[in-house]
C-alpha positions as CSV (number, residue, x, y, z in Angstrom):
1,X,0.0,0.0,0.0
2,X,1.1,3.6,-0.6
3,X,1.9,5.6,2.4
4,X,-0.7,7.3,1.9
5,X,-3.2,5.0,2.0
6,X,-2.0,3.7,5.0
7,X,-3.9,4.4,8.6
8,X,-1.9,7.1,10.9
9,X,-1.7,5.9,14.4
10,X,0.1,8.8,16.4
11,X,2.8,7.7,18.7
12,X,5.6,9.7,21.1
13,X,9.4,10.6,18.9
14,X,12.4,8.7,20.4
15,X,14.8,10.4,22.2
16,X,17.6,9.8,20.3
17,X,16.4,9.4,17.2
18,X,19.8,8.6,15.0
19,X,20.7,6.1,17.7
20,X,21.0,2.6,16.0
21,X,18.1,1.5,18.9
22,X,15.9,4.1,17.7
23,X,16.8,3.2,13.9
24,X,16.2,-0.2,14.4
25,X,12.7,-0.2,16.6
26,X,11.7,2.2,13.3
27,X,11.9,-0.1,11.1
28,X,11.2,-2.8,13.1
29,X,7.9,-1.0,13.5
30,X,7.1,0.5,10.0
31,X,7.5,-2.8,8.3
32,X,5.5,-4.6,11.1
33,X,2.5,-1.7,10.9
34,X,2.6,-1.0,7.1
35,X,2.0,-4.6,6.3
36,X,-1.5,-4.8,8.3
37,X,-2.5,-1.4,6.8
38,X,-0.8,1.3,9.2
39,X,1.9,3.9,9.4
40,X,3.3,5.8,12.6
41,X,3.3,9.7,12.5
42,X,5.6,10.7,15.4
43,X,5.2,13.6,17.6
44,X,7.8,15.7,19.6
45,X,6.7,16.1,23.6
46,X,8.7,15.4,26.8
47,X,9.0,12.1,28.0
48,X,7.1,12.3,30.9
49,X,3.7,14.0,29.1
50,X,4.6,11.3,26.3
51,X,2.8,8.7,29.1
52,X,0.2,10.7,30.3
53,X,-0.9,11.9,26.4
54,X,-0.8,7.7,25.3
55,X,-2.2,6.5,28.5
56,X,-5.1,9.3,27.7
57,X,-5.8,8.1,24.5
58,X,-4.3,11.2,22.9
59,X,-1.6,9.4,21.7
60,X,-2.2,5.9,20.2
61,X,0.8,4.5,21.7
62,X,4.1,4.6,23.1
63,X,7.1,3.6,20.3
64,X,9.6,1.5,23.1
65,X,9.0,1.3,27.1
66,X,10.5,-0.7,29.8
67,X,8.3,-3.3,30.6
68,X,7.6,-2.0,34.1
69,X,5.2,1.1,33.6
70,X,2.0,-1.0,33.2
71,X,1.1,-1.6,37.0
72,X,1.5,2.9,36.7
73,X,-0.8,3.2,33.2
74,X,-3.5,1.1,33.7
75,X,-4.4,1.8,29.9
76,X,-1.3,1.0,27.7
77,X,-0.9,-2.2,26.7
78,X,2.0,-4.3,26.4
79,X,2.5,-6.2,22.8
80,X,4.4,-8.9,24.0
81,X,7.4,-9.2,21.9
82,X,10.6,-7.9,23.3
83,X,12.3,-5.5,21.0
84,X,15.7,-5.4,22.6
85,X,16.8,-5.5,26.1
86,X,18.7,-2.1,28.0
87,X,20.5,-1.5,31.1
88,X,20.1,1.3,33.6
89,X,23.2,2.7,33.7
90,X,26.2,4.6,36.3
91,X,28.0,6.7,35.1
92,X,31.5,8.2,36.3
93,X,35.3,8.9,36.0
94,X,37.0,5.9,36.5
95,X,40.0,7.9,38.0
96,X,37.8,9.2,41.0
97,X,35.7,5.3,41.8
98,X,37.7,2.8,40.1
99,X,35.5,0.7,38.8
100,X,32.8,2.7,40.6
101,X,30.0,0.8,42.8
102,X,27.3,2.8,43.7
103,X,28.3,2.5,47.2
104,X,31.4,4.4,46.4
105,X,29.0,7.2,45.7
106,X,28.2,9.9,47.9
107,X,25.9,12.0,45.1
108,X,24.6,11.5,41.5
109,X,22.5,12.8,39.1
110,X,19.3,11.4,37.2
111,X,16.3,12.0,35.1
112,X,13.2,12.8,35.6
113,X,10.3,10.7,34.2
114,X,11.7,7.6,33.9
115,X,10.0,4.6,35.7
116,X,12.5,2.0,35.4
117,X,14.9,4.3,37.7
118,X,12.7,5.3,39.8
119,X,11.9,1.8,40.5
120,X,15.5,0.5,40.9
121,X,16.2,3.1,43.5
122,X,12.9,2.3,45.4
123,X,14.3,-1.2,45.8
124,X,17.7,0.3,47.5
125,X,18.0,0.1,51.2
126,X,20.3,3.2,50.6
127,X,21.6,4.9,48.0
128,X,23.7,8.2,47.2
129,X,21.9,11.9,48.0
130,X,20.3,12.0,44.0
131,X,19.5,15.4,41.9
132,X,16.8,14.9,39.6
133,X,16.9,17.2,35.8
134,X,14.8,16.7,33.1
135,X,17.4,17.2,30.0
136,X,20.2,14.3,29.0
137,X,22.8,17.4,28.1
138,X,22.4,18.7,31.9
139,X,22.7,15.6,33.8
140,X,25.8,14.8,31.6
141,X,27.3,18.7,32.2
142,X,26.8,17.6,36.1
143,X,28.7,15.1,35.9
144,X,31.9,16.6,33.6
145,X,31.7,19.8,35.9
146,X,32.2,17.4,38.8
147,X,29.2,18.7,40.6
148,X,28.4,14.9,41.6
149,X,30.1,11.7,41.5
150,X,28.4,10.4,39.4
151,X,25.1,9.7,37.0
152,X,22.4,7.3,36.5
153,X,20.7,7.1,33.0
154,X,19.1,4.2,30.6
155,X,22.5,3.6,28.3
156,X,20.1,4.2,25.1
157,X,20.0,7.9,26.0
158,X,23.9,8.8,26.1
159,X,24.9,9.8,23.2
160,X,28.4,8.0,21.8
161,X,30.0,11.6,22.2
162,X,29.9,11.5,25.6
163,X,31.8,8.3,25.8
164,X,33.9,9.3,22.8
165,X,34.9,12.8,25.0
166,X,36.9,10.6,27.5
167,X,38.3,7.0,28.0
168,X,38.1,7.9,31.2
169,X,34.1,7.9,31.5
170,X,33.2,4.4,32.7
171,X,29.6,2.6,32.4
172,X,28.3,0.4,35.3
173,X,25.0,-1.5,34.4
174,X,23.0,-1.5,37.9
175,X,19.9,-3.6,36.2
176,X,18.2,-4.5,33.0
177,X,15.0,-5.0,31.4
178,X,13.1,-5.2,28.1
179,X,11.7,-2.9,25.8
180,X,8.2,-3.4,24.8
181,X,6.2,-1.8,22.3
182,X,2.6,-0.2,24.3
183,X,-0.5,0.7,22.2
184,X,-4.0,2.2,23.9
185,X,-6.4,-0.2,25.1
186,X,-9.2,1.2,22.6
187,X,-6.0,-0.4,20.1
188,X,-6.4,-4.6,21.9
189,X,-7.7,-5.9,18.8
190,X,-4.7,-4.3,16.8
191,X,-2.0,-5.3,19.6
192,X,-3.0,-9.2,19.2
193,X,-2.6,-8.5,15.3
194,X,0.9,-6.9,16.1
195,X,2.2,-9.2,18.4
196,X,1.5,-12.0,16.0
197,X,3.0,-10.5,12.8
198,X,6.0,-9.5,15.1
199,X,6.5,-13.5,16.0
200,X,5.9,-14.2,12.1
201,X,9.2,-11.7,11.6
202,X,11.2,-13.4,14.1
203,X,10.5,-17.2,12.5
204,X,11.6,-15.4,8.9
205,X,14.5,-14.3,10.0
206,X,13.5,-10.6,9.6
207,X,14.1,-9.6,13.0
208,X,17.5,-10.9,13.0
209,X,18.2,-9.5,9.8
210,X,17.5,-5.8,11.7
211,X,19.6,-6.0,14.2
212,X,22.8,-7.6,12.6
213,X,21.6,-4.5,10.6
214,X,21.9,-1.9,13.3
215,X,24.1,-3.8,15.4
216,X,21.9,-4.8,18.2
217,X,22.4,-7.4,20.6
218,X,21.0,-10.6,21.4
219,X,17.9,-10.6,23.7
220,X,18.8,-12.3,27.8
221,X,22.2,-13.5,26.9
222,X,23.0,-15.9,30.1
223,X,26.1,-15.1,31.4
224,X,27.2,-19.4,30.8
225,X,29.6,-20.6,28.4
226,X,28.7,-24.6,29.5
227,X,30.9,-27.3,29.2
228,X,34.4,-28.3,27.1
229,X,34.3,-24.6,26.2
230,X,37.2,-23.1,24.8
231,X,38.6,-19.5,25.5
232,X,42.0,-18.1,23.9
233,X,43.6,-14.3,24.7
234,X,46.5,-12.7,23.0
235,X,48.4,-9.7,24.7
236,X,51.7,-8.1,24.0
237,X,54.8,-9.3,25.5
238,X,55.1,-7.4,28.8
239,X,57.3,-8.2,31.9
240,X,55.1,-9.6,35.1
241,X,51.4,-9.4,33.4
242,X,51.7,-11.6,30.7
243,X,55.0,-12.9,30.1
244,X,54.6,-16.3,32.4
245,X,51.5,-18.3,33.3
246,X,51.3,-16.2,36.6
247,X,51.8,-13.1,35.0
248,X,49.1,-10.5,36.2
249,X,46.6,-10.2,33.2
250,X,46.8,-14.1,32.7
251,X,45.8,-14.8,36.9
252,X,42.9,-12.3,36.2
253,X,41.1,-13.9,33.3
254,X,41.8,-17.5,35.0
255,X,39.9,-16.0,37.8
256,X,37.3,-14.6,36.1
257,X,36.8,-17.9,34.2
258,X,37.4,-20.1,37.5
259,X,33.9,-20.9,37.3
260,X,32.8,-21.4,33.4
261,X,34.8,-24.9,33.7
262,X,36.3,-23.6,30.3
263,X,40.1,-24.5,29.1
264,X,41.5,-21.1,28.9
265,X,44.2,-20.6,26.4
266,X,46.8,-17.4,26.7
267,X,49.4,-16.5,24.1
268,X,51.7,-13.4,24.3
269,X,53.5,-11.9,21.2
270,X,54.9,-8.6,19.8
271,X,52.0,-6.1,20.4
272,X,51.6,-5.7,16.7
273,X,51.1,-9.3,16.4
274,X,48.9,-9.9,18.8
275,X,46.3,-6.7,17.3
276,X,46.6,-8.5,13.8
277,X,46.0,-12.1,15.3
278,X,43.0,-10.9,17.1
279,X,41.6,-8.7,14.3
280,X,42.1,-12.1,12.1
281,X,39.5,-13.9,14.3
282,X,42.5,-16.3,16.0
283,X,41.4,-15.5,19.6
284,X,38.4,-14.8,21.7
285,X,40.4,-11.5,23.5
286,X,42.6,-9.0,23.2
287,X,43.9,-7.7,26.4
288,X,45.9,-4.7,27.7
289,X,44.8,-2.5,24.8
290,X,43.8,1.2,24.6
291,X,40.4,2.8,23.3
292,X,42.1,4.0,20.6
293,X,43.4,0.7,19.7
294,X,40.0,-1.1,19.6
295,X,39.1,-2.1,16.3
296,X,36.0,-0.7,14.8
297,X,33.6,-3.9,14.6
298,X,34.8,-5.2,18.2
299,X,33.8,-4.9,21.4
300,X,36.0,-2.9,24.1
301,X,35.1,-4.0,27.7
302,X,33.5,-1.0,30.0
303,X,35.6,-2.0,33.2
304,X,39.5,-1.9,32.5
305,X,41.7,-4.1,33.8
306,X,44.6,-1.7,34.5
307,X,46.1,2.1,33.7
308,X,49.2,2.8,32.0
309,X,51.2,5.0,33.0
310,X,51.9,8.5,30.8
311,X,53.5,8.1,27.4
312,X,56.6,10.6,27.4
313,X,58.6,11.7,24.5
314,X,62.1,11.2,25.4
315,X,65.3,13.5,23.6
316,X,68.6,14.7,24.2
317,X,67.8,18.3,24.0
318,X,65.0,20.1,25.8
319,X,64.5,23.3,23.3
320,X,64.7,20.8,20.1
321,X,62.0,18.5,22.0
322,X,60.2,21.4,22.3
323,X,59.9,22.8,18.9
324,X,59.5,19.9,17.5
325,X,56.6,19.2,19.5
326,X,55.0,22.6,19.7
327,X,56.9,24.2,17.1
328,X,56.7,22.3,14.1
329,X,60.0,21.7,13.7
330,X,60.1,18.4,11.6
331,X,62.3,15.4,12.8
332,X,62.2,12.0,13.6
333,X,60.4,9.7,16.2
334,X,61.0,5.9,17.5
335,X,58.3,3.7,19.5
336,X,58.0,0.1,19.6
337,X,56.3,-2.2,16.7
338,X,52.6,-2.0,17.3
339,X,52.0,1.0,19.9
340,X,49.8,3.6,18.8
341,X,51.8,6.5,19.7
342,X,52.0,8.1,16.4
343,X,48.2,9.7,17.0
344,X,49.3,11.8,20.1
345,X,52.4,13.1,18.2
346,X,52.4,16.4,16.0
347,X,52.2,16.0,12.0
348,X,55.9,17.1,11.5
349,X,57.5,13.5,12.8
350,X,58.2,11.4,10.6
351,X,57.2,7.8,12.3
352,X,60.1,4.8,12.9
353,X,58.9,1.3,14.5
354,X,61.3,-0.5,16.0
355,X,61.2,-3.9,17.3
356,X,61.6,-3.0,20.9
357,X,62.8,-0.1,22.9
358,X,66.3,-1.1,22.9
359,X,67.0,-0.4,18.8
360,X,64.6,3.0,19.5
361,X,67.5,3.7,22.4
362,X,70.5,2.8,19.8
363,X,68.7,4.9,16.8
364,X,69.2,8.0,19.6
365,X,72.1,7.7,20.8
366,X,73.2,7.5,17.6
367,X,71.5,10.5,16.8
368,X,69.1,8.6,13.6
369,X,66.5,9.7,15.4
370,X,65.4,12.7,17.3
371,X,63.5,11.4,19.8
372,X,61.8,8.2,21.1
373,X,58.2,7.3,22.7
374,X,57.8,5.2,25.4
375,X,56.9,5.0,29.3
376,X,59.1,6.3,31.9
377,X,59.7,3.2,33.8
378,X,60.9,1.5,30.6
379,X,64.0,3.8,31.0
380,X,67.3,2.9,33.0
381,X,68.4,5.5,35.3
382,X,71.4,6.4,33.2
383,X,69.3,7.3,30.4
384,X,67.0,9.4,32.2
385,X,69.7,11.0,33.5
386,X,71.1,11.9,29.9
387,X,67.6,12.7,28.4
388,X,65.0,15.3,28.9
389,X,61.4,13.7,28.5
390,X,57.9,15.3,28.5
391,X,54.9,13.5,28.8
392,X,52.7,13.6,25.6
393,X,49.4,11.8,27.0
394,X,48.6,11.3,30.2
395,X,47.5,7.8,32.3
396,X,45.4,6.0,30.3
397,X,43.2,2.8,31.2
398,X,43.9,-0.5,29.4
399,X,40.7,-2.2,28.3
400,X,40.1,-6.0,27.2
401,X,38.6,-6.3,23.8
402,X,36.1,-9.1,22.5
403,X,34.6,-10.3,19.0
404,X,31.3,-8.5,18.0
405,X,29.4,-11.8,17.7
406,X,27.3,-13.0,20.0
407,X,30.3,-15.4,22.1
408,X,31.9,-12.0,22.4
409,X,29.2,-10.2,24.1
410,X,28.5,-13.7,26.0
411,X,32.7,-13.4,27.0
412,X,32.2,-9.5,27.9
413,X,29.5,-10.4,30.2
414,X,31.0,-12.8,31.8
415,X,34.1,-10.9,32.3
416,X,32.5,-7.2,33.5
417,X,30.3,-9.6,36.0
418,X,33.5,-12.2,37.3
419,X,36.3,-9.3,37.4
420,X,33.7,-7.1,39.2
421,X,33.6,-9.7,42.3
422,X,37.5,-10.3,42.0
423,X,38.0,-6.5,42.9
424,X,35.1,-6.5,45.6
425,X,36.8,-9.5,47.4
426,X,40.2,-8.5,47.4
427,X,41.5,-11.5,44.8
428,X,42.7,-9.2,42.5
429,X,45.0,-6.8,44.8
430,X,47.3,-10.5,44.8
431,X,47.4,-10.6,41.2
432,X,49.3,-7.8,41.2
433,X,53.4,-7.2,41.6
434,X,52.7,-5.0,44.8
435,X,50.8,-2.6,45.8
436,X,51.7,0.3,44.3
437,X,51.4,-1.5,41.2
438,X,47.3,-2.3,42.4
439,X,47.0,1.4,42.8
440,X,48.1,2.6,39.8
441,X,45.6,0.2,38.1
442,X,42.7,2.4,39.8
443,X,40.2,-0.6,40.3
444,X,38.8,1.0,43.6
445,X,37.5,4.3,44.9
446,X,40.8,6.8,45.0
447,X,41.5,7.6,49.1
């Protein structure tokens, strides 16, 4: 049928609506309402009118709830096919909370309107002094003018440039639930009609072809790999956390895995390697790597595992370091095979990779290079002696990375979930070298 022809049924706009959620629930929708004779005109009003209007029966429906606001709007009802599942989410700097409980907190900010939250909090026998706004941009200014310590939103409402501002912002799922689609209940006839062409999409694949479309998820993945599972991880080559068996990352992910009854296989290589081998499918993980570093079509854990210390640029002359870096001054740089270093350094250095620090050391000394990239600690005292180094970026976390299929978000899961206890317990402060070496991995609340 033309569009025209088509019956209007008026229903609330999506917040986000370029968010692949959004996207996908539209067309989910469309197809679904256009086939039995119906087409959605969508109207602009704040989310907490948007439920009053469609429980009124001024608007015919709502586009995509949480499955909870039906015991509050005795007239919407629920067409019972789960359109994707969301979490309610905290969010904060993981350099202030680690990996940030919410009993770490001592204030946060939320939205107004949403009945999901409200709900979770009800459930809380305590919870954090909690300022309620009604606009995503001014809980998230909260937050980044470190008004409170942190925020509490559905994840489908942030918009990727927040994350995208800041490796440092870290995303805490406190619960989940479904997303249902609500019509009025003058609509009951047409909701039956729905629900059943819905399930008719889902047996011809239809459904699944959306969200490989949009890139959504799964819906209820169970955190259980079963039996004579296997699960392999590559890393870089790095003294005491993956260069034995009881290296540090290596006794975290047998931890987290201690209870899957799964054979877990560990390789280290030359960090290059170990991105390539990963990016070719080889292995289930990457681990130790930057945001930057995380391939496009993969999946970048929320908690890290650890923080690097600064990258410094490294040179035997302070003023030439400096107008090189600030001054455009064009010249030479080192860093080791595989790092990404060459994004925080200025367009006039021209890029060497070397095979490990020691040939970046020679290529200096020897003057074939103007200056080298590395981490402090990765220098002997006699060279830092010699050299002048300024640090280029600061402390960084170091995330694990997963396959975007569905084992990988099944692995992510299970990892966020398992590492989360290891921290709470104290297991992982052992897995560490010493102390100070926990520390600077800024899993818990800073004193």
């Amino acid at each position: 049928m033309a569009d025209e022809e088509l019956k209007p049924l008026k229903m609330d706009s999506p917040i986000q609506p370029d968010s692949p959620y959004s996207q996908f629930v539209g067309e989910l929708l469309g197809n679904a309402y256009a086939s039995l004779g119906y087409r959605l005109e969508l109207e602009s009003m704040p989310l907490g009118r948007s439920f009053i209007e469609a429980d009124e029966g001024r608007l015919d429906g709502l586009r995509d709830r949480g499955q909870s606001i039906g015991g509050v709007y005795p007239n919407l009802i629920q067409v019972p096919f789960p359109l994707y599942d969301f979490n309610l989410v905290l969010l904060a700097d993981r350099r202030r909370c680690g990996l940030c409980e919410l009993g770490d907190l001592n204030s946060l900010v939320t939205l107004r309107g949403f009945q999901f939250q409200e709900d979770y909090f009800n459930r809380q026998p305590v919870h954090p002094q909690i300022l309620k706004l009604g606009d995503t941009n001014a809980v998230l200014d909260m937050l980044r003018l470190k008004r409170v310590d942190a925020a509490v939103m559905t994840e489908l409402i942030v918009p990727a440039s927040f994350y995208q501002s800041s490796a440092h912002w870290i995303q805490y799922p406190l619960d989940n639930a479904s997303i249902f689609h609500y019509l009025h209940a003058k609509h009951a006839s047409l909701a039956r009609k729905l629900a059943s062409k819905l399930e008719e999409m889902e047996l011809t694949g239809e459904v699944w072809r959306l969200r490989q479309k949009y890139g959504i998820p799964p819906i209820h993945i169970a955190p259980s790999l079963g039996p004579s599972s296997k699960v392999s991880a590559i890393s870089g080559n790095w003294q005491g956390y993956t260069d034995t068996p009881q290296s540090t990352y290596w006794r975290i992910l047998a931890g987290v895995f201690a209870d899957q009854a799964v054979e877990l296989e560990t390789r280290q290589s030359n960090w290059k390697r170990a991105k390539q081998e990963f990016m070719e499918g080889r292995f289930d993980m990457l681990v130790g790597a930057y945001a930057i570093e995380v391939p496009a079509d993969a999946l970048r854990s929320n908690v890290h595992i650890d923080y690097e210390y600064p990258v410094v640029a490294v040179a035997a002359d302070a003023s030439r370091l400096t107008a090189m870096l600030d001054g455009g001054k064009p010249g030479k740089a080192c860093h080791v095979l595989g790092y990404e270093f060459a994004s925080w350094l200025p367009a006039n250095l021209e890029i060497y990779e070397a095979s490990n620090l020691l040939d970046c050391v020679k290529l200096l000394q020897s003057q074939r290079v103007d200056l080298l990239v590395d981490f402090s600690y990765n220098l002997s005292d006699e060279e830092k002696a010699i050299y002048v180094q300024r640090e280029i970026k600061e402390a960084l976390p170091l995330f694990v990375v997963f396959q975007n299929t569905s084992r990988g978000h099944l692995l992510r899961k299970i990892f966020e979930q398992s590492f989360r206890q290891l921290v709470a317990s104290g297991a992982a402060a052992g897995y560490f070298p010493d102390q100070a070496s926990y520390q600077q991995a800024r899993l818990t609340k800073s004193p």
